[in-house]
C-alpha positions in Angstrom: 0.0 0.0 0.0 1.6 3.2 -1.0 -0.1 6.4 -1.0 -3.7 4.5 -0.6 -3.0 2.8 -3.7 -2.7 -1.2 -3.6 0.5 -2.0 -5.2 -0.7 -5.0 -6.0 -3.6 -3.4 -8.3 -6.4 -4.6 -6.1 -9.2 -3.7 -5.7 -9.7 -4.2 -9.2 -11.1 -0.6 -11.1 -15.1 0.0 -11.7 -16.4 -2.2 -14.5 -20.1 -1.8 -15.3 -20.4 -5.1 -17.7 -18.4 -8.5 -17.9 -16.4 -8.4 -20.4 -13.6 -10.1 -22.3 -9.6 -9.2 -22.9 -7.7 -10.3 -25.6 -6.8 -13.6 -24.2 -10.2 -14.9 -23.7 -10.4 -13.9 -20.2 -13.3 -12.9 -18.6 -13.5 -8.8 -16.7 -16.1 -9.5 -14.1 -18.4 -6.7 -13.9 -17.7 -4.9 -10.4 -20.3 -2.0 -8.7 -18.3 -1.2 -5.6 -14.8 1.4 -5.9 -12.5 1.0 -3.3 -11.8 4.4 -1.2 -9.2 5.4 1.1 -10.6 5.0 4.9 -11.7 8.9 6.0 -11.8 8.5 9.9 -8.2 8.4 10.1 -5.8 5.5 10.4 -6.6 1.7 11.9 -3.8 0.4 14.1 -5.1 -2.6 15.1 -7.1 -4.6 17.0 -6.6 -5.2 21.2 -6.4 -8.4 22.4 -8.9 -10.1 24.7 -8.1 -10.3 28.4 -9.8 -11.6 31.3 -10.7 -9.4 33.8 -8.6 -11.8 36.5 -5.9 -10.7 34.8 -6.1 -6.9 37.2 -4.2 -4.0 35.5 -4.0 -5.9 32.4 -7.3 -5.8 32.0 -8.4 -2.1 33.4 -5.5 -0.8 30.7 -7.5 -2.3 27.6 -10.8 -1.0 29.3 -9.0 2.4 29.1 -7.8 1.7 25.4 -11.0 1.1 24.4 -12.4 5.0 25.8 -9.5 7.2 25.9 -8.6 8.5 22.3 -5.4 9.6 21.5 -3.3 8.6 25.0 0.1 10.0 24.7 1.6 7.8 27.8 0.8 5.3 30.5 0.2 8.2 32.9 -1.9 10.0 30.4 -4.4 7.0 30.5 -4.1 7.6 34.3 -5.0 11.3 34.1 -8.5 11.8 34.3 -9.7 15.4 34.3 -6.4 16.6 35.6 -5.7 14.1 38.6 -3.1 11.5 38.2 -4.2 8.0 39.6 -1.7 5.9 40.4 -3.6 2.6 39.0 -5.4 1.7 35.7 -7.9 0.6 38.2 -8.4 3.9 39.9 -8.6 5.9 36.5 -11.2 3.3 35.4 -13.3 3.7 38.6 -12.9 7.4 38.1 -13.8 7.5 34.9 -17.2 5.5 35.7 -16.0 2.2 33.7 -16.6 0.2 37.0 -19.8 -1.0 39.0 -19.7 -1.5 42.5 -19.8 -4.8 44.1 -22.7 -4.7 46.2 -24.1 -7.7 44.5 -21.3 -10.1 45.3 -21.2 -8.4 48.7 -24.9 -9.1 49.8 -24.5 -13.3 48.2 -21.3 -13.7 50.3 -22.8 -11.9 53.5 -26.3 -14.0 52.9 -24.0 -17.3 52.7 -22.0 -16.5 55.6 -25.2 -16.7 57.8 -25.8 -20.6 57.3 -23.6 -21.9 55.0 -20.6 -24.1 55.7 -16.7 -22.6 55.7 -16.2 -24.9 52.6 -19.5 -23.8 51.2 -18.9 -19.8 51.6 -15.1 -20.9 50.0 -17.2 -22.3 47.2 -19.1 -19.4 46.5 -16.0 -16.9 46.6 -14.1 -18.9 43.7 -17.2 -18.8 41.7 -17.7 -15.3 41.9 -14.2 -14.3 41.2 -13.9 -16.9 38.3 -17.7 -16.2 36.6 -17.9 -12.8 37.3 -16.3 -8.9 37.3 -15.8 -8.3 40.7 -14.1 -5.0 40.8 -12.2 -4.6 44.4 -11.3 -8.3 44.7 -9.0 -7.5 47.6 -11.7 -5.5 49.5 -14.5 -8.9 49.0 -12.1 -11.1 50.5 -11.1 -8.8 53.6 -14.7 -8.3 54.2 -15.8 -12.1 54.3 -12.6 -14.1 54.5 -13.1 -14.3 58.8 -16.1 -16.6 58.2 -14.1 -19.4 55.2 -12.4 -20.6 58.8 -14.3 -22.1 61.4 -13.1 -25.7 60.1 -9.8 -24.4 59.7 -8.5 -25.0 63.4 -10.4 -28.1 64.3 -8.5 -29.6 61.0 -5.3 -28.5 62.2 -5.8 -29.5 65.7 -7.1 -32.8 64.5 -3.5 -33.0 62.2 -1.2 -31.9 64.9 -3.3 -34.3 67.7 -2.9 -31.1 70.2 -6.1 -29.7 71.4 -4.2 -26.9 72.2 -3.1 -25.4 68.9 -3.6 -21.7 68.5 -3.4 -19.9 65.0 -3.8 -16.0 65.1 -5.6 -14.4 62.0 -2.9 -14.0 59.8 -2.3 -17.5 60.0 -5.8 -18.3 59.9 -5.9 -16.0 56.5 -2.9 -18.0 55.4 -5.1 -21.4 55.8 -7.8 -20.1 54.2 -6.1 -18.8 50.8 -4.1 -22.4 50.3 -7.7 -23.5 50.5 -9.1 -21.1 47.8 -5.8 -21.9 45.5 -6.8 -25.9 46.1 -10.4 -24.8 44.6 -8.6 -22.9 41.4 -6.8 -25.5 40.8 -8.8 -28.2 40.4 -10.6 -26.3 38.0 -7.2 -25.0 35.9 -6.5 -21.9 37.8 -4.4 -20.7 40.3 -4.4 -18.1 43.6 -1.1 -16.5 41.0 -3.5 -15.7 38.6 -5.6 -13.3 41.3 -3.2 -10.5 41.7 -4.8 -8.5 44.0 -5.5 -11.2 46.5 -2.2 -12.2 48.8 -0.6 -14.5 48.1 0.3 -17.0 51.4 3.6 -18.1 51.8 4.7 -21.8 50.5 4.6 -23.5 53.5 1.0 -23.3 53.6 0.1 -24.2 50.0 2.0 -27.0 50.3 0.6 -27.8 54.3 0.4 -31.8 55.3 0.7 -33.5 58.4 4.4 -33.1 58.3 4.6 -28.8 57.8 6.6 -27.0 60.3 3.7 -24.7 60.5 2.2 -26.9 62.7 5.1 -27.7 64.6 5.7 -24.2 65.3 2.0 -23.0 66.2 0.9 -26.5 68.4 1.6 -24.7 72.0 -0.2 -22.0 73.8 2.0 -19.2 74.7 0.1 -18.3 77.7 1.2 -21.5 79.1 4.6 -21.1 77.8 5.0 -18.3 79.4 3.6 -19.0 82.9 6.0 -22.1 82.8 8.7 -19.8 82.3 7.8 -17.7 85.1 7.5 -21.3 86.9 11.0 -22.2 86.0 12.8 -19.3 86.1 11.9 -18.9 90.1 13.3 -22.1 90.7 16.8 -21.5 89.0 19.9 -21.0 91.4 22.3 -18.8 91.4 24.7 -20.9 88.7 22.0 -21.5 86.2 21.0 -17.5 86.5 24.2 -16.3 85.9 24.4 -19.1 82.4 20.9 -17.7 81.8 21.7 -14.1 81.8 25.4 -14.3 80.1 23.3 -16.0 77.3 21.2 -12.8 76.9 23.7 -10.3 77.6 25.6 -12.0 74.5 22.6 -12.4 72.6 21.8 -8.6 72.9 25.4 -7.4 72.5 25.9 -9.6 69.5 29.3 -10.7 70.9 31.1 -13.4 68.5 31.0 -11.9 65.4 31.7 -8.4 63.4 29.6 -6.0 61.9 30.3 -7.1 58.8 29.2 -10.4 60.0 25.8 -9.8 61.2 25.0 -7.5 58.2 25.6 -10.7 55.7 23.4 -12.8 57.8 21.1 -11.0 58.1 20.8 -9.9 54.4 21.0 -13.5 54.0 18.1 -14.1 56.7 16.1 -11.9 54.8 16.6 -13.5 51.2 15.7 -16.7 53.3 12.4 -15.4 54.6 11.4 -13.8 50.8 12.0 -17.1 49.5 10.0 -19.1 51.9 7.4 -16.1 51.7 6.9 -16.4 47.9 8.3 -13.4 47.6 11.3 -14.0 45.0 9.8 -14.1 41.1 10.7 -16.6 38.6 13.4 -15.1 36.4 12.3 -13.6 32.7 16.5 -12.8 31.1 16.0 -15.0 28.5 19.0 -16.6 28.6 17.6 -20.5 30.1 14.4 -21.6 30.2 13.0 -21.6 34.1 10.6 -23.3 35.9 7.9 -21.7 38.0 9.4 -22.2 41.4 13.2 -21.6 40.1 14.9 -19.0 41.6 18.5 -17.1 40.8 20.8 -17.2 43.8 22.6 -13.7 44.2 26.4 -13.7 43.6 27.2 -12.7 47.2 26.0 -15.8 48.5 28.1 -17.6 46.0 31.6 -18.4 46.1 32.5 -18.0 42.3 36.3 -18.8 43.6 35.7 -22.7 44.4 34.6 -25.6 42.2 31.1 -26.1 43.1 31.3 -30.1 43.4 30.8 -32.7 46.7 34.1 -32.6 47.5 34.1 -28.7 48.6 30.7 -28.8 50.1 32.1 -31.3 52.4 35.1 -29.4 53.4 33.3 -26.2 53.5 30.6 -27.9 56.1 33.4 -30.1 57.8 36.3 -28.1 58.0 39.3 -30.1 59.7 36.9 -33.3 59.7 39.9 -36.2 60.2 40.4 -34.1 63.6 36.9 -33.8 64.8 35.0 -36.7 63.2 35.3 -38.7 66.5 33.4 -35.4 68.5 29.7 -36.0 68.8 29.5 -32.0 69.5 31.1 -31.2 66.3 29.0 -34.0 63.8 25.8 -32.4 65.7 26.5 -29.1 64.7 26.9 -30.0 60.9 24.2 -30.9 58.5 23.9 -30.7 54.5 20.1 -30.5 53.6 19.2 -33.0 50.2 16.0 -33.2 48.7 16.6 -37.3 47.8 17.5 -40.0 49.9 19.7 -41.1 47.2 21.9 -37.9 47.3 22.1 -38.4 51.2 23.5 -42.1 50.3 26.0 -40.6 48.1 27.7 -38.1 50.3 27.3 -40.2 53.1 29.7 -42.6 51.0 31.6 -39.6 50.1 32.3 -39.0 53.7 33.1 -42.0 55.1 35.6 -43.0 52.5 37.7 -40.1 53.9 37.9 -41.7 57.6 41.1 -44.1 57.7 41.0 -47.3 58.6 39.8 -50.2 57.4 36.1 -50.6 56.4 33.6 -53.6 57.3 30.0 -54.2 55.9 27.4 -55.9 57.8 24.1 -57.4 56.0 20.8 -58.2 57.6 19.2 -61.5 56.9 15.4 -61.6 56.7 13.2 -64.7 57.2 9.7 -65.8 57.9 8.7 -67.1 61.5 6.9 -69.8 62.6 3.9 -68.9 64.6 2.5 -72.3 65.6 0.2 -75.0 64.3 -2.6 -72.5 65.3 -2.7 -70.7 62.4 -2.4 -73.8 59.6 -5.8 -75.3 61.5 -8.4 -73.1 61.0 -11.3 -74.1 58.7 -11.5 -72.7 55.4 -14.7 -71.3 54.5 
């Protein structure tokens, strides 16, 4: 297309009659001339998004009213104020209902329906329909998806006295609203402006730490402290407050010390929070969960193999290997048993001396005559 004109000569010009060119041809007769589009110039077409998708989808919304937006904050700028969100300008600019309707289903659930039942009804609302403050439904209503929660938890932890405060509670109740998404294709991911629990609890069983760490009550952990403390003589006070004093002073290691550790605590915590994003650079392709490890908690000077992960966990281990002290204060965390076999072998084969193997022998017991008598049936 040059100029409006097809290059290609098409459309073909006006011809009032079929005709006939020299090479026996036929010139089809043609009623309609092709004109150049007068309303300007088409630039395309948006895609479709759902509106799950958050600022995705209140940015085409925009598209689809503002003309002739000059920048990302000029779609933002709605009769001279600057919103910070898509979502704002949209409600600003009266694109948006209210969610009154979803509000008053939920609220009428709540009042005799089941946790999993009012769970139900919250994934088919924000799946089927438009809610527009997703994150304002489910701090209004979320409280009453967890009335089952604690029983379950006490019932996995067999400790009546387990105590989860609301954010945990929250937690609970999201991995239970991504368990519901996903069994229909979806994910809690996918919801942007809902939180987003940490691991831990999407992934909760009988074995999670979670419920380790929250099957006490700390009322009566701290009255037993009390209890305990007052009993302690004058030797075990003095241990119990050196500990502190060296706790509080940080005494053992440098500034520079506790800074790394603690930036290193911190990348910890994001990680086990969900809180570190998949990489995008293009250069491999990544998993969901993959992370990148920062180069400061690297050592790009050393071979990363078994052999240096050993030394670097058991420094001087043909001196110490014989101190319980010093084996309990080691560990090197595998996902497989198999890799524990390996550097188990790894590790003994450095001890001196000679090695001996012992093998178990398995065999079936006689339990009596009583057994081979019964009558069959």
């Amino acid at each position: 297309m040059k100029k409006f004109k097809c290059t290609k000569h098409f459309p073909k010009k006006y011809q009032a009659q079929t005709t006939f060119d020299q090479s026996g041809f036929p010139i089809y007769r043609r009623h309609h001339i092709w004109t150049p589009r007068k309303r300007g110039k088409q630039i395309g077409r948006l895609l479709y998004t759902h509106h799950s998708q958050g600022e995705l989808w209140y940015l085409r919304l925009l598209l689809t009213k503002i003309r002739g937006p000059t920048s990302w904050d000029a779609l933002k700028r709605i009769n001279g104020v600057q919103y910070k969100t898509f979502k704002d300008a949209c409600r600003s600019y009266g694109l948006l209902d209210d969610d009154n309707e979803w509000h008053e289903v939920l609220s009428e659930c709540c009042k005799s329906g089941f946790p999993s039942q009012i769970r139900q009804l919250f994934v088919h609302i924000i799946v089927n329909c438009q809610v527009t403050d997703l994150l304002h439904l489910w701090n209004l209503h979320w409280k009453h998806m967890v009335d089952d929660i604690i029983l379950r938890q006490r019932n996995v932890s067999e400790s009546p006295q387990t105590i989860l405060n609301d954010k945990q509670l929250e937690f609970y109740a999201l991995a239970e609203i991504d368990k519901l998404l996903r069994s229909i294709g979806k994910s809690l991911k996918q919801y942007s402006q809902l939180p987003l629990p940490p691991m831990s609890y999407m992934q909760a069983g009988s074995n999670n730490l979670v419920i380790d760490e929250t099957s006490y009550n700390m009322a009566e952990m701290a009255a037993e402290f009390d209890k305990l403390f007052q009993k302690c003589n004058a030797e075990q006070l003095d241990v119990f407050n050196a500990v502190l004093r060296s706790v509080d002073k940080n005494e053992g290691q440098s500034k520079e010390e506790i800074e790394s550790l603690k930036k290193f605590s911190e990348w910890v915590l994001r990680i086990g929070n969900g809180q570190i994003a998949t990489p995008r650079d293009g250069l491999f392709d990544y998993e969901e969960d993959d992370i990148v490890i920062p180069a400061q908690f690297c050592d790009p000077q050393l071979t990363n193999d078994v052999e240096n992960m050993i030394m670097w966990t058991y420094p001087k281990f043909l001196d110490n290997y014989k101190s319980p002290q010093y084996i309990s204060e080691r560990a090197i965390l595998t996902p497989t048993n198999q890799i524990v076999a390996h550097l188990n072998s790894a590790i003994v084969e450095t001890i001196p001396g000679e090695s001996f193997s012992y093998f178990s022998v398995d065999r079936a017991e006689d339990f009596g005559e009583v057994f081979y008598n019964l009558p069959i049936t």
